[in-house]
KOLBA-316707 format. One record per residue (C-alpha): residue number from 1; residue in three letters; x, y, z. Coordinates in steps of 0.1 Angstrom, whole numbers. Example, Ala and Ser with C-alpha at 12.3 -4.5 7.8 and 13.67 -1.06 7.14 Angstrom:
! KOLBA-316707
1:Ala:123:-45:78
2:Ser:137:-11:71
//
This chain:
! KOLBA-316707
1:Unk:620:971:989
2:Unk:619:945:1015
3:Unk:633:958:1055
4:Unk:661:930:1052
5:Unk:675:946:1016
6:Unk:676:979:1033
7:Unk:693:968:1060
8:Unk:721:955:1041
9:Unk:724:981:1017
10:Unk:726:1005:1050
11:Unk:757:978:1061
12:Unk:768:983:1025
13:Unk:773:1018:1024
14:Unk:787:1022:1060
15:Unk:813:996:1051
16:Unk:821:1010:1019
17:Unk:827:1043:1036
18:Unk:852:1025:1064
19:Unk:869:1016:1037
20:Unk:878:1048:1021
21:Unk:884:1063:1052
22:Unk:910:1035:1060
23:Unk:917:1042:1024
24:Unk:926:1078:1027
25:Unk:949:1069:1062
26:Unk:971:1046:1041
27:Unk:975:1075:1015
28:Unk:986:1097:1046
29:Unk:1009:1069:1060
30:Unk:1024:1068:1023
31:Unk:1032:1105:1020
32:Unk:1045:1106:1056
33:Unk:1019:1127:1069
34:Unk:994:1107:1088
35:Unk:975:1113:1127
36:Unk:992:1100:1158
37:Unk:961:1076:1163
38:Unk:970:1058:1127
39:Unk:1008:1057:1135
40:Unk:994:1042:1170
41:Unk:973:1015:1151
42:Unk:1003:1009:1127
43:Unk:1034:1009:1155
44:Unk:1036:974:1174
45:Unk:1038:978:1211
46:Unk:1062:949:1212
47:Unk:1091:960:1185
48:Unk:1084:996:1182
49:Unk:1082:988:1142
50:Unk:1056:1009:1123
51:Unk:1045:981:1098
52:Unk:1024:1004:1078
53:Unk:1053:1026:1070
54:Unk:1074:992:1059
55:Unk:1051:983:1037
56:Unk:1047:1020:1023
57:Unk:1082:1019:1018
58:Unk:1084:991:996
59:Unk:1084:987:960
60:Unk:1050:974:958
61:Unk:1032:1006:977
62:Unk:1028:1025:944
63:Unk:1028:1033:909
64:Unk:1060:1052:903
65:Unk:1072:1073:867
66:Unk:1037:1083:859
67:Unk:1041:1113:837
68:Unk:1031:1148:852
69:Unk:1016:1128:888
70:Unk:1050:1112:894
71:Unk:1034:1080:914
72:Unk:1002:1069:929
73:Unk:997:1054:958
74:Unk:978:1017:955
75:Unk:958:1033:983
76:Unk:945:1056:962
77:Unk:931:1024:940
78:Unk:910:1015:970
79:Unk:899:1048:979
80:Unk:882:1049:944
81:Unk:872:1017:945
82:Unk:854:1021:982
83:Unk:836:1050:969
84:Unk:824:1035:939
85:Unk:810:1005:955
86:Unk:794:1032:982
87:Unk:779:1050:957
88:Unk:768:1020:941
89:Unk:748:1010:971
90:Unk:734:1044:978
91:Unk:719:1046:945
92:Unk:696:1015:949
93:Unk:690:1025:985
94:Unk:673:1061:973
95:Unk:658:1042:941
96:Unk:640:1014:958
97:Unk:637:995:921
98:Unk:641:961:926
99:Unk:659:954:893
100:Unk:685:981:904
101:Unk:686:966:937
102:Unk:693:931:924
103:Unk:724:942:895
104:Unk:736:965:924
105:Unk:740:933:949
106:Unk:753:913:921
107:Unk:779:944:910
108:Unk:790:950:944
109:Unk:795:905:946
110:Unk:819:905:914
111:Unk:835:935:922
112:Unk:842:927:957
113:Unk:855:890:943
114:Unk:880:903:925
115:Unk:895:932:951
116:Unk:897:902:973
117:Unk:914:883:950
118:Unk:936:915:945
119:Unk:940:915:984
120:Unk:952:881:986
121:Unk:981:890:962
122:Unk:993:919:982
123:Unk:993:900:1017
124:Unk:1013:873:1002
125:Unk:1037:901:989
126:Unk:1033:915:1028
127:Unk:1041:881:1041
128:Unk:1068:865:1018
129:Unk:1087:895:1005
130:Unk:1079:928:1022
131:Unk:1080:905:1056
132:Unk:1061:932:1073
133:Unk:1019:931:1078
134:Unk:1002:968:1079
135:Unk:974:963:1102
136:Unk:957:990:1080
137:Unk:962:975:1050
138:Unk:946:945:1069
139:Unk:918:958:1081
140:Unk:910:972:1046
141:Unk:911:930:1032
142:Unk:885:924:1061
143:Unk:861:954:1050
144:Unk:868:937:1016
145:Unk:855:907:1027
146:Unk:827:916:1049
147:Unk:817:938:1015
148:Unk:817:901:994
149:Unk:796:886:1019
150:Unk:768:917:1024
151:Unk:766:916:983
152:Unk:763:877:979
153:Unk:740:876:1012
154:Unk:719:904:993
155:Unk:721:889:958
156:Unk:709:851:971
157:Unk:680:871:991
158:Unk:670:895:958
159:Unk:672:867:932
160:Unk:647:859:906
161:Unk:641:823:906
162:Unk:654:810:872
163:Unk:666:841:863
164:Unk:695:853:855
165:Unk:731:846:873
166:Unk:752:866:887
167:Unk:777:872:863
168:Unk:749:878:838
169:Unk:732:900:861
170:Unk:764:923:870
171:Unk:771:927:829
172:Unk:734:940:825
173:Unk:740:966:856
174:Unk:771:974:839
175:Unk:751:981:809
176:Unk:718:997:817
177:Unk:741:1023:841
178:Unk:771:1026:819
179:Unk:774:1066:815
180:Unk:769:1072:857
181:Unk:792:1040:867
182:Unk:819:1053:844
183:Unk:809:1089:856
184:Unk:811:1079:894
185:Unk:842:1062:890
186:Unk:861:1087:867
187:Unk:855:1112:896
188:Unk:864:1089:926
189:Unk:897:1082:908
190:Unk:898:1116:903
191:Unk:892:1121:942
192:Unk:918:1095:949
193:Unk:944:1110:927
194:Unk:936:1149:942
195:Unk:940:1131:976
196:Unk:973:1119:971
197:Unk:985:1149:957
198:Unk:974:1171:989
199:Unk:987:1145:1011
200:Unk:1021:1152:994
201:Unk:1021:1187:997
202:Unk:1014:1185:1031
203:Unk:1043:1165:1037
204:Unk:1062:1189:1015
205:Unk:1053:1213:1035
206:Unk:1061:1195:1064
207:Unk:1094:1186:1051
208:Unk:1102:1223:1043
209:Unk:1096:1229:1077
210:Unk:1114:1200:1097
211:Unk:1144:1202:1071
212:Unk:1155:1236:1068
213:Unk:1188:1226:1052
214:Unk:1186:1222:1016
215:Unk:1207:1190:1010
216:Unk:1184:1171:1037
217:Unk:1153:1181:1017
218:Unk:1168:1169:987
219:Unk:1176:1135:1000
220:Unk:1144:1133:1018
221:Unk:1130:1136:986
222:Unk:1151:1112:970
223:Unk:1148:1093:991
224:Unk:1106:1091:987
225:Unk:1113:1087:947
226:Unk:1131:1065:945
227:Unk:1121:1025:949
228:Unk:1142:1002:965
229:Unk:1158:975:954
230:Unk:1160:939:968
231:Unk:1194:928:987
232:Unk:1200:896:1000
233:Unk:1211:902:1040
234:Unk:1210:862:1048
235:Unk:1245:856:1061
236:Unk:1262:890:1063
237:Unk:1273:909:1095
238:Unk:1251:932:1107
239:Unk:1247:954:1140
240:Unk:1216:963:1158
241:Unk:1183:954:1161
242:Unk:1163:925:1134
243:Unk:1134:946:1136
244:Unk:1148:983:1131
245:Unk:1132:1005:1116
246:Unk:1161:1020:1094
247:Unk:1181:989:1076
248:Unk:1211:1008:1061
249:Unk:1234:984:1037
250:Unk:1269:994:1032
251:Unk:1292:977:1003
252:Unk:1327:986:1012
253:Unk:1363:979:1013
254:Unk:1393:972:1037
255:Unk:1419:993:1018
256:Unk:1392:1023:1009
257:Unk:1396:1052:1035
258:Unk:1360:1065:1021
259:Unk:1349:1034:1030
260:Unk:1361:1039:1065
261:Unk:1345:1074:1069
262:Unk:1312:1062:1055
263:Unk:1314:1034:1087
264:Unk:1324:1058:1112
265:Unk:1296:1081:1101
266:Unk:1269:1053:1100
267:Unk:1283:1041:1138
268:Unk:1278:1071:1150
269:Unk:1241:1074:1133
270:Unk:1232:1037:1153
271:Unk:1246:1052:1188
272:Unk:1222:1077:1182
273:Unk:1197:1056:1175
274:Unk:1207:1019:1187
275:Unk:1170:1007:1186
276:Unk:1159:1021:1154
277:Unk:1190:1014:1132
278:Unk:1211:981:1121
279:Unk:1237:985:1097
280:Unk:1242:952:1071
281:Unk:1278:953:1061
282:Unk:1287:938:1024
283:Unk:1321:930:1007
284:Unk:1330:949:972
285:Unk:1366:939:974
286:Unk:1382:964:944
287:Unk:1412:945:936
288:Unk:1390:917:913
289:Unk:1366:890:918
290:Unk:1394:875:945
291:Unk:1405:839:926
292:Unk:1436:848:941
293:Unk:1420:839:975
294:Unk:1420:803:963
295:Unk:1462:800:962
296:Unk:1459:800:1003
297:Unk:1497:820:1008
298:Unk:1500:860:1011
299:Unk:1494:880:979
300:Unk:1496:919:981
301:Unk:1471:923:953
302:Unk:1444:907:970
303:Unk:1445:925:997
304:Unk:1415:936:999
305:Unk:1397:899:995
306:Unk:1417:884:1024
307:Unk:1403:911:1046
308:Unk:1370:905:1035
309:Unk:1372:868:1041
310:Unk:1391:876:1076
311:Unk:1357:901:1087
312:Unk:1332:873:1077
313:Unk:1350:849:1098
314:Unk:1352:876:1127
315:Unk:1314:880:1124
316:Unk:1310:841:1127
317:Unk:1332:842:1160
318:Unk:1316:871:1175
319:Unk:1341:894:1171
320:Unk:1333:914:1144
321:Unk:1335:952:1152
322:Unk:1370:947:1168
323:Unk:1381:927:1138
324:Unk:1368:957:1117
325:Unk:1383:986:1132
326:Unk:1416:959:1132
327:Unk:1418:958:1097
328:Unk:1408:998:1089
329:Unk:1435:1009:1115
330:Unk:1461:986:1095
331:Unk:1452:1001:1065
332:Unk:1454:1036:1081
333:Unk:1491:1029:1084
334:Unk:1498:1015:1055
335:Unk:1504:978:1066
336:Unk:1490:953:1037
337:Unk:1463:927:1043
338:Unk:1476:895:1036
339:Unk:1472:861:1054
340:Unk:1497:868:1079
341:Unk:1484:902:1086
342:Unk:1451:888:1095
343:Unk:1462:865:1116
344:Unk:1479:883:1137
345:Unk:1447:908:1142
346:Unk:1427:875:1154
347:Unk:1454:868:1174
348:Unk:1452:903:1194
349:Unk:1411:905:1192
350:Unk:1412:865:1206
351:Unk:1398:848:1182
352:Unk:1402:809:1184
353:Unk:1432:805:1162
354:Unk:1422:769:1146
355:Unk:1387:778:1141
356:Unk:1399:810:1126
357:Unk:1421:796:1100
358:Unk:1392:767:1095
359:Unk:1372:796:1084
360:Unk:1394:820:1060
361:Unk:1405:789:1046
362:Unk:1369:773:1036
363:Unk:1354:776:1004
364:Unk:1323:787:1019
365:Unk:1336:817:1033
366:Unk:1352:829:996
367:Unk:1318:822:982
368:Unk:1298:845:1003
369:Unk:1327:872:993
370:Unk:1316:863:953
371:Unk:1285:864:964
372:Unk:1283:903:973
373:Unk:1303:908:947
374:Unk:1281:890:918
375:Unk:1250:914:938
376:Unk:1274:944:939
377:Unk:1276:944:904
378:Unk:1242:934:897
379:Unk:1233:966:913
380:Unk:1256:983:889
381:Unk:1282:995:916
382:Unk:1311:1007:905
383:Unk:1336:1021:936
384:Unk:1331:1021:971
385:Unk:1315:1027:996
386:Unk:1279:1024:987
387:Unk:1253:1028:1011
388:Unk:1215:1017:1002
389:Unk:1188:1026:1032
390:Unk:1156:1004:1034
391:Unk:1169:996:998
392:Unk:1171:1030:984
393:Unk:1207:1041:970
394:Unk:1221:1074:989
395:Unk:1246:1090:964
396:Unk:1280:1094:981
397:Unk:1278:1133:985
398:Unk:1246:1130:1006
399:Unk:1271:1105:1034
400:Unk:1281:1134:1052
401:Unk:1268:1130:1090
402:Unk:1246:1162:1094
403:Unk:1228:1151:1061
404:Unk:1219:1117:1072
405:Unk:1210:1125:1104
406:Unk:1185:1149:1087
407:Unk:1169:1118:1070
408:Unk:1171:1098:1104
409:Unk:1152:1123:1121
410:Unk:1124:1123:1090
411:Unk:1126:1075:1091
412:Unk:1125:1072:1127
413:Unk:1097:1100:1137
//
């Protein structure tokens, strides 16, 4: 074996091996459980965000319903898939046969292709849907890469002139080592699996010990199951930070005194936390899909529409958290939302009177109102409030303050 081919089977393998071992973080970062130097590599200096932990939040982070495992981690996938190709390269280093050598090179090429292919597929879902890049996850794409190159680089140098091509060449390495390829990657899956699992009970044990109430564990746990669903935030009132950590969405009502608890509660969770948590407020008016919006003169039974019309054009005007407590505290004492009603609350919060009525007015403004609503049901709501954090529903019996402060404490450490 030429000095060259040795070198970069030596590259190879200690490639291969940075991958699993970025591998195996991202399985840590998954479950909840990884070091303070990964978290470090993962949190941006800037925002404060933890990327890694967006990304492993998402719906695209793992194989969920998988009977008897529960779900797997993608990053399990790459762990076996970084040990197979170091194995791969460790065998023809030991067996210095230069047939092995070349179907190794041109293995390790095709394989490598198509995880980069794979690679390209999750960063656009990183980029364009998750909105969040995991520095991790990237620097697993560049040992992806650098892989591809090493294997071609080896595979052009280890070539038999007019021989076969590298296609042809990875097929007859598949074949001539069938029963220890299938063997070695049976067991690295295997190894990836087993790694998930202990990373999850570590955080169960973690969890057991950080959450000593038994409704917080439950939630927490939830919470991990469960995979979150996509909600449009474009154009809806929200408070706190773009770039929190914790994005709680609440669909609620103006005449619903749960649905005024449930905002007090999640207030108080963002004072606690003003740079981790913003809270994305939605319209589920109960009283109907609010046509009677479009008759522009006071109805009683659509109450609950005209509020929600009168809060988007508070949040437009910059006014939206007196506008809100406003129309709760009218509630509170009974007094009806109608046009007149609403007015009268701009007028004491000093909102611009003609821009005001512009706005509750405008056909615009009653379509975002359908809007949540169409999404509301969509997402199968039936009654208010409904809370979803980072996409994930919280049932209503797990909205009581000590509970979600117990999940708080688990998002935002």
């Amino acid at each position: 074996m030429k000095r060259a081919h040795r070198v970069l089977l030596v590259l190879l393998v200690v490639f291969a091996l940075a991958g699993m071992a970025l591998s195996f973080a991202l399985i840590q970062e998954f479950y909840g459980v990884a070091s303070g130097a990964v978290k470090s590599v993962c949190t941006s200096s800037h925002t404060g965000v933890n990327s890694c932990r967006t990304v492993a939040e998402s719906a695209y982070s793992a194989l969920r319903g998988i009977p008897i495992i529960g779900e797997i981690p993608v990053a399990a996938a790459g762990f076996a898939f970084y040990g197979f190709m170091a194995a791969l390269f460790l065998r023809s280093l030991f067996s210095g046969d230069v047939i092995r050598l070349r179907g190794s090179f041109a293995l390790g090429a095709v394989l490598s292709l198509t995880a980069v292919a794979g690679n390209l597929v999750l960063l656009y879902l990183s980029v364009a849907v998750i909105r969040a890049v995991c520095p991790l996850c990237s620097y697993t794409y560049i040992a992806n890469a650098i892989l591809l190159m090493l294997s071609l680089a080896g595979w052009f140098s280890a070539r038999e002139r007019g021989g076969d091509g590298i296609a042809a060449t990875a097929i007859a390495s598949v074949r001539t080592g069938l029963v220890p390829y299938a063997v070695t990657a049976l067991v690295l899956l295997t190894a990836g699996i087993a790694s998930a699992q202990l990373s999850k009970r570590a955080f169960d044990a973690r969890l057991s010990e950080s959450a000593t109430d038994e409704q917080v564990r439950a939630l927490i746990s939830l919470y991990r199951s469960t995979a979150p669903v996509a909600i449009d935030l474009d154009g809806s009132p929200r408070l706190g930070p773009a770039n929190a950590t914790v994005r709680i969405v609440i669909y609620m009502d103006f005449t619903c005194d749960h649905c005024r608890d449930a905002g007090n509660t999640l207030s108080d969770l963002r004072e606690r936390w003003p740079d981790k948590i913003t809270i994305i407020y939605k319209n589920y008016p109960l009283d109907g899909p609010c046509t009677k919006l479009d008759r522009g003169r006071d109805d009683n039974s659509a109450g609950a529409c005209i509020a929600a019309v009168a809060s988007l054009c508070s949040w437009r005007l910059g006014k939206y958290p007196d506008v809100y407590r406003a129309l709760y505290d009218n509630s509170e004492r009974g007094v009806k939302h109608t046009q007149t009603s609403v007015r009268e609350i701009a007028r004491r919060c000093g909102l611009a009177q003609a821009t005001f009525e512009s706005c509750i007015q405008s056909k615009e403004t009653a379509d975002i109102v359908a809007r949540d609503v169409a999404e509301g049901d969509r997402l199968g709501i039936d009654g208010t409030p409904r809370v979803y954090i980072n996409g994930r529903l919280v049932p209503n019996d797990h909205l009581g303050a000590p509970v979600l402060s117990g999940l708080m404490n688990y998002l935002t450490n």
